[in-house]
C-alpha positions as CSV (number, residue, x, y, z in Angstrom):
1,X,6.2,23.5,1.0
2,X,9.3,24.8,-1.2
3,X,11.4,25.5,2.0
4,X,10.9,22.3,3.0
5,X,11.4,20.6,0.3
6,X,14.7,22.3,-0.2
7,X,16.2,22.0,3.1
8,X,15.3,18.2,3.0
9,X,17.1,18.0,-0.4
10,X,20.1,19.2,1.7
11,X,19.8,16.3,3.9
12,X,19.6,13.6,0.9
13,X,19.1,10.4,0.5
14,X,22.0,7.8,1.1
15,X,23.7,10.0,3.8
16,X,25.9,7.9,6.0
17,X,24.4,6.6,9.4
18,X,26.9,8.7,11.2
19,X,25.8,11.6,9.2
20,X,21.9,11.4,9.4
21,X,22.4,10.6,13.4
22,X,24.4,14.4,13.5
23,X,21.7,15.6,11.4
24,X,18.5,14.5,13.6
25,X,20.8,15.2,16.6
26,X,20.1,18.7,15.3
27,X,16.3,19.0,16.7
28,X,16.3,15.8,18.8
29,X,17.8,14.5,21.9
30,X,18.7,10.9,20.5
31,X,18.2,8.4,23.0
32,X,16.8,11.0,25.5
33,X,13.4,12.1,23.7
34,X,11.4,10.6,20.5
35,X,9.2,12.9,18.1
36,X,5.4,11.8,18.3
37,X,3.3,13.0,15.6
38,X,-0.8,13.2,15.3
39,X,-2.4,11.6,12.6
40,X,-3.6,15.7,11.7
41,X,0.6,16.4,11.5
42,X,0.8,13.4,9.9
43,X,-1.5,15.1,6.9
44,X,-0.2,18.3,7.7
45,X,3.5,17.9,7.0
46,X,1.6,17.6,3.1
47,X,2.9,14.7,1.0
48,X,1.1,15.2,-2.1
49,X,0.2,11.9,-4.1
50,X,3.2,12.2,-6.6
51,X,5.4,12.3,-3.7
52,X,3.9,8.8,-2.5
53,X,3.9,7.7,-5.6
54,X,7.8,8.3,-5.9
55,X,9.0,7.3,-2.2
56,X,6.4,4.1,-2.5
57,X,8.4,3.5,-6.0
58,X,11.7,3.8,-4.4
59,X,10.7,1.2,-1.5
60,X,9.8,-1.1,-3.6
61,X,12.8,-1.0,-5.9
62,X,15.1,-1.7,-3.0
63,X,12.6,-4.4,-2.2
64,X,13.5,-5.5,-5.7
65,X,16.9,-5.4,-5.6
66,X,17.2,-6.9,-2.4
67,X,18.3,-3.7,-0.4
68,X,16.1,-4.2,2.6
69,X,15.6,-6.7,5.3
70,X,12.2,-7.4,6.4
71,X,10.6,-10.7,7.8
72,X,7.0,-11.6,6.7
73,X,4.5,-9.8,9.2
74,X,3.2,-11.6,12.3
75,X,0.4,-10.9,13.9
76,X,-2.7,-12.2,16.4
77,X,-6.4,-12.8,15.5
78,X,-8.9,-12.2,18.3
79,X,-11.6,-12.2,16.1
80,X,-12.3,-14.3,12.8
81,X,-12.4,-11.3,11.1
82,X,-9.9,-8.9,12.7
83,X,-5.9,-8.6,12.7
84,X,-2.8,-7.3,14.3
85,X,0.1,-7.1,12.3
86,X,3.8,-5.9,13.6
87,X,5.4,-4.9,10.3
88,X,9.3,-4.2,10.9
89,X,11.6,-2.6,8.0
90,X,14.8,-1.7,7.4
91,X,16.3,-0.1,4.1
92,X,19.3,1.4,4.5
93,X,19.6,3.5,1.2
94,X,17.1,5.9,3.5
95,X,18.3,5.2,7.1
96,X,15.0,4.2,7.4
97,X,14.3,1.4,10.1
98,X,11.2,0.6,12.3
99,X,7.9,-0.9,12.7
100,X,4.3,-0.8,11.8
101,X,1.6,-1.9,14.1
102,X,-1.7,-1.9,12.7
103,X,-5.1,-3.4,13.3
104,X,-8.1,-4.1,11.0
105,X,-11.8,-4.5,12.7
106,X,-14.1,-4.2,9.9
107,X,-17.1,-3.8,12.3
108,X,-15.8,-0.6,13.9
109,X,-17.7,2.2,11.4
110,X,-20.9,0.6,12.0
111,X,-20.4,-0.6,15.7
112,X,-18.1,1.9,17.2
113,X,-18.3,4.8,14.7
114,X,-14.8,4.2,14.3
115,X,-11.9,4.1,11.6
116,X,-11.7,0.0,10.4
117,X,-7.8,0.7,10.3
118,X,-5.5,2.2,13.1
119,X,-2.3,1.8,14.3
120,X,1.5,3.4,15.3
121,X,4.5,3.7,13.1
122,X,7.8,3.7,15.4
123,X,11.1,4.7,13.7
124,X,14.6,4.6,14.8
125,X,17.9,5.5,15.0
126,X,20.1,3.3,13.2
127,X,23.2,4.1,15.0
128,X,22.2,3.6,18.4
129,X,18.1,1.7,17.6
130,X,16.8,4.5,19.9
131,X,13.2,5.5,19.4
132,X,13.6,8.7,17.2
133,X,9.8,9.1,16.6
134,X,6.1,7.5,17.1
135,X,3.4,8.6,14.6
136,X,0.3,7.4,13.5
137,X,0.4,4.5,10.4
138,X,-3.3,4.9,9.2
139,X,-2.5,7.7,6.8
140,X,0.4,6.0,5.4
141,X,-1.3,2.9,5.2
142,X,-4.1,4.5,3.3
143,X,-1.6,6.1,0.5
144,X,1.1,3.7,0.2
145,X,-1.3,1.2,-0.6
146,X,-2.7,2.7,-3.9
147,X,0.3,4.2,-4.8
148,X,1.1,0.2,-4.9
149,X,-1.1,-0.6,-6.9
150,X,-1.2,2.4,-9.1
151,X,2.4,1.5,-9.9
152,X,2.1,-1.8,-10.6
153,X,-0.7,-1.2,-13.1
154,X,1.6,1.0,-15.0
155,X,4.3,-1.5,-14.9
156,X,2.0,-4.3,-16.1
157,X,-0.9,-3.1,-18.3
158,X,0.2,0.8,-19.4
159,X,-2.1,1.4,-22.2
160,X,-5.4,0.8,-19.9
161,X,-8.5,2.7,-20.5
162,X,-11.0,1.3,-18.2
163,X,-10.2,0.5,-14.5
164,X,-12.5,-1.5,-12.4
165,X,-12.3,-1.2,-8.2
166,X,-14.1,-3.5,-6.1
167,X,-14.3,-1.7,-2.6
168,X,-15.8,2.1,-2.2
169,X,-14.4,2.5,2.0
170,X,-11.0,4.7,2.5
171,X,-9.0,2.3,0.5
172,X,-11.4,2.3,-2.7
173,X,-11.2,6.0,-2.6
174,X,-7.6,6.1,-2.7
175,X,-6.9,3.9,-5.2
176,X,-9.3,5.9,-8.1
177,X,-8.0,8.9,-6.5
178,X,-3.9,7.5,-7.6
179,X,-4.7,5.0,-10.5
180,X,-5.0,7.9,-12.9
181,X,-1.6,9.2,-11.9
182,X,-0.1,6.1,-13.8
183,X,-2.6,5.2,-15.8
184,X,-2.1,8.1,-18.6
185,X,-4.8,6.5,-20.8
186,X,-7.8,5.9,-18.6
187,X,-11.1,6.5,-19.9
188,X,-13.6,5.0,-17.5
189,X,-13.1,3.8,-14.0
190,X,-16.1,1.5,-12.6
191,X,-16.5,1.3,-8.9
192,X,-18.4,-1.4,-7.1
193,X,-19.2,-2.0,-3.1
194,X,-22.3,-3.9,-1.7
195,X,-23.4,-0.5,-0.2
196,X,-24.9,2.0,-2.9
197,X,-24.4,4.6,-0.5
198,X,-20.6,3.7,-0.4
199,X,-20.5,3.9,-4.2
200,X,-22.3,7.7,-4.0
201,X,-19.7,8.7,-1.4
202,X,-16.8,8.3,-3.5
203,X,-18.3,9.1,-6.7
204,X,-19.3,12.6,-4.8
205,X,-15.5,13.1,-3.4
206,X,-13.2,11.8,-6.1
207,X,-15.1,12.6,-9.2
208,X,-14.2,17.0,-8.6
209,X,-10.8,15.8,-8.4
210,X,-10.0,13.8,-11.8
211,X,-10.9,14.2,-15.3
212,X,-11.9,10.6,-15.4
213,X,-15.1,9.5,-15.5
214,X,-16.4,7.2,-12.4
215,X,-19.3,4.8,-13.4
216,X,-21.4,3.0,-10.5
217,X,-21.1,-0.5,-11.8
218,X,-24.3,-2.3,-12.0
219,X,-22.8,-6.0,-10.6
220,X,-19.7,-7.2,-9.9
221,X,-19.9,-9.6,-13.3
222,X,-20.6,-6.2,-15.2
223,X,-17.5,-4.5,-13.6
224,X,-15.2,-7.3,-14.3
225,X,-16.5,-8.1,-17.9
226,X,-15.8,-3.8,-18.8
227,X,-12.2,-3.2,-17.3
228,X,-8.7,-3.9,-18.4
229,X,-7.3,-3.8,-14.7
230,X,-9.4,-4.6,-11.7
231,X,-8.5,-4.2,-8.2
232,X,-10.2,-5.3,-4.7
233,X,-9.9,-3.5,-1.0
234,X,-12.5,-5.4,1.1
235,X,-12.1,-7.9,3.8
236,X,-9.0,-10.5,4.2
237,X,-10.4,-14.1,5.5
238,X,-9.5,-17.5,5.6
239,X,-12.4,-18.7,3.4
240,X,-12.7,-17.2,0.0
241,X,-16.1,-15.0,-0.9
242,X,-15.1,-16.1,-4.5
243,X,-17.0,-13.4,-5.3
244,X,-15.7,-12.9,-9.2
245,X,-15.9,-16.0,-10.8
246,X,-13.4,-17.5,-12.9
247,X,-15.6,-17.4,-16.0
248,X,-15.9,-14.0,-16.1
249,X,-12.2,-13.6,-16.4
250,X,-10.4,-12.5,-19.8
251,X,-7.3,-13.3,-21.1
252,X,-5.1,-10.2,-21.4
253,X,-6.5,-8.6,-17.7
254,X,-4.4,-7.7,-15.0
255,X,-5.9,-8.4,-11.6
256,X,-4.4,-6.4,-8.5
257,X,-6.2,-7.3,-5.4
258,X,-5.5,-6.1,-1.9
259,X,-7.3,-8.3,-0.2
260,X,-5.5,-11.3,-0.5
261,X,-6.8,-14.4,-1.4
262,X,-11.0,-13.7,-0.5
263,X,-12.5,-11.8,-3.1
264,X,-11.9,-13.7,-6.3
265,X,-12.5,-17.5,-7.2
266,X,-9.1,-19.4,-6.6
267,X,-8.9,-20.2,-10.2
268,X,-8.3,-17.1,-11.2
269,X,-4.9,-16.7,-9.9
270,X,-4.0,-20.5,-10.7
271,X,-4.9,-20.1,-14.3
272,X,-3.0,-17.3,-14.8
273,X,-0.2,-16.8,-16.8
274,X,2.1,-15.0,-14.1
275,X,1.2,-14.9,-10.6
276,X,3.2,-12.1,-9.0
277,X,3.3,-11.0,-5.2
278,X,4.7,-7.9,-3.3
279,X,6.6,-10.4,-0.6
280,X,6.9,-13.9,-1.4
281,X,7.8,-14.7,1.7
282,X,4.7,-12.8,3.2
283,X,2.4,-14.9,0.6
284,X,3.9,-18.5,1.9
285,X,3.3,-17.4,5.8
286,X,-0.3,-16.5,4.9
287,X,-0.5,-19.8,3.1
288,X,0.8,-21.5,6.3
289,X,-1.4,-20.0,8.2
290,X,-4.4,-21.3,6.2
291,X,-5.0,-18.0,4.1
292,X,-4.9,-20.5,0.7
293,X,-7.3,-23.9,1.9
294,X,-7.2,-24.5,-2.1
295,X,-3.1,-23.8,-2.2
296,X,-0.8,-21.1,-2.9
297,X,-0.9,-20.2,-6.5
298,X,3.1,-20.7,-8.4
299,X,4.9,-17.5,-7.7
300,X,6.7,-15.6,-10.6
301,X,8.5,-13.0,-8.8
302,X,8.0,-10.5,-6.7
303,X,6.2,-6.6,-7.2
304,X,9.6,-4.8,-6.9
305,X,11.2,-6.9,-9.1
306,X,9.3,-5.6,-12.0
307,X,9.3,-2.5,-10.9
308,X,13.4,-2.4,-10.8
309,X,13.8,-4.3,-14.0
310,X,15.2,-7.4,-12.2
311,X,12.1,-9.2,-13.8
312,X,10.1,-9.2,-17.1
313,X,6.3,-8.1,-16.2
314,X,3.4,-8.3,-19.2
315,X,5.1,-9.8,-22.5
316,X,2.2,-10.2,-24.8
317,X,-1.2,-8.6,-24.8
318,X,-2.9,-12.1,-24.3
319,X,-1.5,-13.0,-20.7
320,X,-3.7,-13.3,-17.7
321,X,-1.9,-11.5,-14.9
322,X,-2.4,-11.3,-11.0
323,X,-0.5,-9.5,-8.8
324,X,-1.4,-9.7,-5.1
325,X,0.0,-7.0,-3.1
326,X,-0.8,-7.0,0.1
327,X,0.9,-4.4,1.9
328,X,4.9,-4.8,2.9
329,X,6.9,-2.7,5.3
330,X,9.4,-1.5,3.7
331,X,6.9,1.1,1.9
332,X,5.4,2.3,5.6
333,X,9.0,2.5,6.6
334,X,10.6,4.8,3.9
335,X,7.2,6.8,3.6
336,X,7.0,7.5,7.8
337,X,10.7,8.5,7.4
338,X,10.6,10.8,4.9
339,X,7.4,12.7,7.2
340,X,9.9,12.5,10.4
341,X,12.3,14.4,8.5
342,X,10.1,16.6,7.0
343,X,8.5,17.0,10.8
344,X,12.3,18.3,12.0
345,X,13.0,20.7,9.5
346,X,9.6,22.5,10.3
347,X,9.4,21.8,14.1
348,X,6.0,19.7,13.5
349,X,5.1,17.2,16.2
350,X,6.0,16.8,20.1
351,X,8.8,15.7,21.8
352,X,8.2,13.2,24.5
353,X,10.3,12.2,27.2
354,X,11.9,8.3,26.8
């Protein structure tokens, strides 16, 4: 892992678009062949969670500081419950440009036997917009999105002991897996799913791993009522569950869902004092498209905003805050570059023929 580390250090970040063309040009035919990667060399190129942590960071600042072009994600619904969304980034500060296409089918463990989330990340070159590589996006997907919200919690409630996460499938398990990575001060984290089973499973594979303690919360009332900072990874729909009510809500809480707009009662995120998205633009597409029936809560600012000091995030112990982060490209994009090059220096992946 040194080695490569240090001989992607030699590459750096910010090289020219002339300069990082010569560099892939290296190892890869540009405009002749494209690098396709499994989802095992995905893992295997071994980005450890710091290092997510830091490239989702860095995403997310340009995002901030409006260094990045990205449109809010489209995408097709066959099913009620099921969606397709192309994803297409471009941040230039890592010649990083391309597209996620991903798909969510919550049925698929328990109809199929199948992951609930798959899809294709496709970078490339900015020079030319040749296909420089094709790799699978579930893997990112399932990092990037609790590095997000393990860096927004320390940007917006840093002192937290207790954490509360509603969801126990691949996405729970990441996000108590990263949150104490940020959260310096943790003392309990309480996990909730409908499935008890779900809740053993990650108890059983996360607790080894961190000197936190993981309690089985008892409802979700109990679970909201105990933790400083909550978040939510279950299911996206049109109608809100409403599962948490408003009344069990606290002044002073930060709220971080994943999930959009379904888990928690609509009130929540109206009553609070600073209502804070990853992509605003992303949030007033989903409202268009009927995500909100109740309306789109009054936007403060955006995730990487805070995180790049453009915008103030908690400024007294007392405010109610929800951020809703629901996933933008410009993290899959920087993170899927930063495996490509790490692919090239250490002849991971295939090349295919264009």
């Amino acid at each position: 892992m040194e080695n490569i580390k240090s001989k992607n250090k030699l590459r750096g970040d910010n090289m020219d678009v002339i300069s990082d063309r010569k560099w892939v040009s290296e190892t890869l035919e540009i405009g002749k062949e494209m690098l396709y990667l499994t989802q095992k060399e995905v893992i295997g190129i071994g980005i450890n969670e710091e290092e997510i942590l830091n490239l989702t960071k860095d995403a997310l600042v340009a995002h901030g500081k409006k260094e990045y072009e990205m449109p809010a994600k489209i995408g097709v619904h066959p099913y009620q419950e099921v969606f397709y969304h192309a994803m297409p980034a471009y941040v230039p500060s890592k010649n990083a440009v391309g597209m996620k296409w991903i798909e969510c089918y919550p049925s698929n463990p328990s109809k199929f036997d199948l992951p609930q989330t798959t899809g294709l990340l496709v970078l490339n070159d900015v020079s030319s917009g040749c296909p420089i590589a094709l790799m699978d996006s579930a893997w990112i997907t399932s990092k990037r999105t609790p590095a997000v919200t393990a860096l927004t919690a320390q940007a917006l409630h840093p002192d937290a002991e207790t954490f509360g996460m509603f969801g126990c499938g691949i996405q729970g398990i990441e996000h108590v897996k990263y949150i104490g990575h940020t959260l310096k001060k943790l003392k309990k984290i309480y996990v909730y799913d409908v499935r008890e089973d779900a809740m053993d499973r990650l108890i059983k594979e996360v607790q080894p791993k961190i000197d936190v303690e993981i309690v089985k919360g008892k409802s979700p009332e109990a679970v909201t009522k105990s933790c400083e900072v909550l978040s939510s990874a279950t299911v996206i729909l049109k109608e809100p569950l409403s599962v948490v009510k408003n009344e069990w809500i606290s002044r002073g809480q930060t709220i971080l869902p994943c999930d959009l707009n379904t888990f928690w009662d609509p009130e929540i995120s109206k009553r609070a004092d600073k209502y804070i998205v990853d992509s605003r633009e992303e949030h007033e597409l989903f409202n268009d498209m009927g995500y909100f029936p109740n309306g789109l809560p009054s936007i403060q600012c955006e995730t990487g905003e805070i995180l790049a000091g453009v915008k103030k995030g908690r400024e007294s112990k007392e405010e109610l805050i929800v951020c809703s982060n629901i996933g933008i490209a410009v993290c899959d994009i920087v993170v899927g570059r930063e495996i490509f090059n790490r692919a090239l220096v250490n002849q991971v992946g295939k090349k295919l023929t264009l």
